[in-house]
N, C-alpha and C positions, 0 to 999 in steps of 0.2 A: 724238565730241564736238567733238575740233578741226575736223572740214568744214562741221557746222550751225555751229559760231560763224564760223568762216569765212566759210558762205553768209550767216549773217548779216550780217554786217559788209558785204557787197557790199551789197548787198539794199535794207539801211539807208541806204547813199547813196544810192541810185536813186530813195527813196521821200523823201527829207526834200523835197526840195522841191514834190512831190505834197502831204505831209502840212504843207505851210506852206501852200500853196493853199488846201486841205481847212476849215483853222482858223478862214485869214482867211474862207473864204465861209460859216462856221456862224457864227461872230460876226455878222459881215454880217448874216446870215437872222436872223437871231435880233433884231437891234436893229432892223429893217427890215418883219420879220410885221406886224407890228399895224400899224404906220402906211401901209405901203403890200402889201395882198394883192395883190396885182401880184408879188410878190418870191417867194409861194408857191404858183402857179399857174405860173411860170417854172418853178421847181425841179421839180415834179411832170409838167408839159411834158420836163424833161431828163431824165427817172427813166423816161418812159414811153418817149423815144426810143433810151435805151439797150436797155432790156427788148427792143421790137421789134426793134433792130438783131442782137442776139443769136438770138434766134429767126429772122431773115431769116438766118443766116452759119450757122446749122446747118440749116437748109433746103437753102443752098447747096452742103455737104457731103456732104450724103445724097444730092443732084441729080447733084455730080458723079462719087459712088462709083458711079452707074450708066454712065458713059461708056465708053468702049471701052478708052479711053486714060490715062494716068495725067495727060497735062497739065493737065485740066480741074482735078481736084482738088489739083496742084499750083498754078495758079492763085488756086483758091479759096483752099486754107490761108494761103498768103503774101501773098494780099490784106486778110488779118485782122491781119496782122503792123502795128500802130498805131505801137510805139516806132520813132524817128526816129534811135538811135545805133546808128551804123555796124556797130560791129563784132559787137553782138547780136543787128540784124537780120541777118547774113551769117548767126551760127550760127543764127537759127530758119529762114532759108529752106534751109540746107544739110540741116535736120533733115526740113523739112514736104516738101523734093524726093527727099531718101531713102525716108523713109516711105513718101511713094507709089509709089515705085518698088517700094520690098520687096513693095508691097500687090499689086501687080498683076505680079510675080512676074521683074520687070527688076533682077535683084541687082547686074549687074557698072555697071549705072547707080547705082543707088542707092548702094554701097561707093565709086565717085569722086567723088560730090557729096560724101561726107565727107570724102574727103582732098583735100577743097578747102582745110580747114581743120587749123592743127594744133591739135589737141584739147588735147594734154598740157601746153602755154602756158595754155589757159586758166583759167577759175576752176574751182572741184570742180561745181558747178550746170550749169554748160555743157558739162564731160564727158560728164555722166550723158545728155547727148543723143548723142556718139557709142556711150557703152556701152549704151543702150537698142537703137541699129538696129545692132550687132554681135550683141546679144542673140538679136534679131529674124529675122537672116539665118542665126543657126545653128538658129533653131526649124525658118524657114521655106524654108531652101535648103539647109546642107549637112548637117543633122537629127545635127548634134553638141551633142544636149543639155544634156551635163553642163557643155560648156563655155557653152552659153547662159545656164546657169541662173547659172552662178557670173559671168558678165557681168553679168547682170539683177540677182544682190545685191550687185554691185558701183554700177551705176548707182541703186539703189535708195538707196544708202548715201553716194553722191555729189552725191542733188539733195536730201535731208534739209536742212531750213531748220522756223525754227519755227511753231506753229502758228498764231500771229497774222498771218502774211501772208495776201493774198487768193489764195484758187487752192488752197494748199495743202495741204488733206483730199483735194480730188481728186487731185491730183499724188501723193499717199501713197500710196492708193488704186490707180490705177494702177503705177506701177511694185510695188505690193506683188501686184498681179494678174500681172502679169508674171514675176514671182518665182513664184507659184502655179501657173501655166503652165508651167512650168520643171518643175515637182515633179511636175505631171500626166507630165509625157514622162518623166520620170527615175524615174517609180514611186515614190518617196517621198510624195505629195500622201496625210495623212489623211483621215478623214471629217469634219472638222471645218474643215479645210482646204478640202475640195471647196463646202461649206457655207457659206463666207463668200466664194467664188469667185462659187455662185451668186446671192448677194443683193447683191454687190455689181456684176454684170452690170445690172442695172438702173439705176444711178445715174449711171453712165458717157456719156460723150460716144461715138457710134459707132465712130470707129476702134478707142477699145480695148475697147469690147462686140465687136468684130467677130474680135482677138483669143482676146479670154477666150470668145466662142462657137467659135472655131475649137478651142481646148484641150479644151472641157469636150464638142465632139462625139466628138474623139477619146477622151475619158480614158470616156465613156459607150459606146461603140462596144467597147471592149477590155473592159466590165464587163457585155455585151450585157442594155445596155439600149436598145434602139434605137428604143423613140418617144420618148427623150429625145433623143438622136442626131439622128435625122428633126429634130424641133425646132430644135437649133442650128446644123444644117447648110442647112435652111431660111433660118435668121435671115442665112447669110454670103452663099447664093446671090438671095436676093432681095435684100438693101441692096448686093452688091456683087458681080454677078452676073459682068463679067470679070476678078476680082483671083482669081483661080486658084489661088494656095498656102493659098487658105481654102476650097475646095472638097475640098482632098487630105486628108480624113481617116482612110483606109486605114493608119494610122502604130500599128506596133504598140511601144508603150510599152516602154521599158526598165530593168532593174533599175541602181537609184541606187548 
């Protein structure tokens, strides 16, 4: 309880003056509709260029998980990065230049981009980005999973914020996938477990469908089921055909 009131409290600063913006321009709209529909033909113009622009920056992503290289997609993620303070852009491009590093299987790149940063200064929300790609590199490089897993509920538990923030089902969502991934390789994952793995592989943004298809080809592979297998190993070589530690699912599972 005390890191979500914690995240809280950050969160809420960052937002009040978003949410004084927000106010004044519903007021605005609001006393402005009917005399001049000009005011709501604007709005509906900005509502439709956001929608596009999001749908253009995950186009971009899937584009550049096909590159050979990770820079493209390092590109792409931290070109998304909109917030203008310093020291939070530093930690999401330290996070979006890890990530693709782990992706495409450059660990001892990915692990210095983090310790660009010291983690442990910062807030519990901003950890949960280095205990995510510690989590990551134990799944996907030195296949010490118990200690991944116990990172993964660590960072799971460090980026906990409440649920009226925007972003946050998915963000839950994800590192709880991550967590479940963990229990796949540690042989703990029940069937109930495996089941909300799968339904929530679809509502994800690619990287962590790309993930949670890498776990659930291995955790089917070890249960030989292998046209479920075929299918998810499918899903990692065609959205991300050279990120290589998503193609290894020859990983025989181990007891928790």
């Amino acid at each position: 309880m005390k890191i979500v009131n914690k995240n809280n409290k950050y969160l809420l600063k960052l937002w009040i003056p978003s949410l004084i913006i927000i106010i004044v321009a519903f007021i605005s709209l609001a006393n402005n509709t009917n005399q001049n529909p000009t005011v709501l033909i604007t709005v509906l113009f900005v509502i439709g260029l956001v929608i596009y622009m999001r749908f253009k920056a995950k186009n971009k992503i899937n584009q550049s998980l096909k590159k050979e290289s990770p820079e493209s997609l390092i590109k792409t993620l931290n070109g998304s990065i909109k917030l203008s303070m310093g020291d939070i852009k530093a930690f999401m491009t330290a996070y979006h230049s890890a990530l693709s590093y782990l992706l495409y299987g450059q660990f001892q790149q990915a692990l210095a981009e983090m310790n660009k940063i010291n983690w442990e200064e910062q807030e519990p929300l901003f950890q949960s980005f280095n205990l995510n790609i510690q989590s990551l590199n134990h799944y996907l490089n030195t296949k010490d999973y118990q200690e991944g897993l116990r990172l993964a509920r660590k960072a799971k538990a460090s980026a906990s914020v409440s649920s009226v923030y925007p972003g946050q089902q998915k963000s839950a969502q994800t590192y709880q996938a991550y967590v479940d991934v963990g229990l796949i390789l540690t042989n703990q994952a029940s069937e109930e477990q495996i089941k909300n793995v799968q339904q929530v592989f679809n509502k994800l943004p690619v990287i962590p469908k790309l993930i949670i298809a890498w776990g659930l080809a291995v955790y089917y592979k070890n249960h030989n089921q292998m046209d479920k297998a075929s299918e998810m190993i499918n899903f990692c070589q065609q959205s991300a055909p050279y990120c290589r530690p998503l193609h290894e699912t020859d990983v025989k599972i181990m007891n928790g």
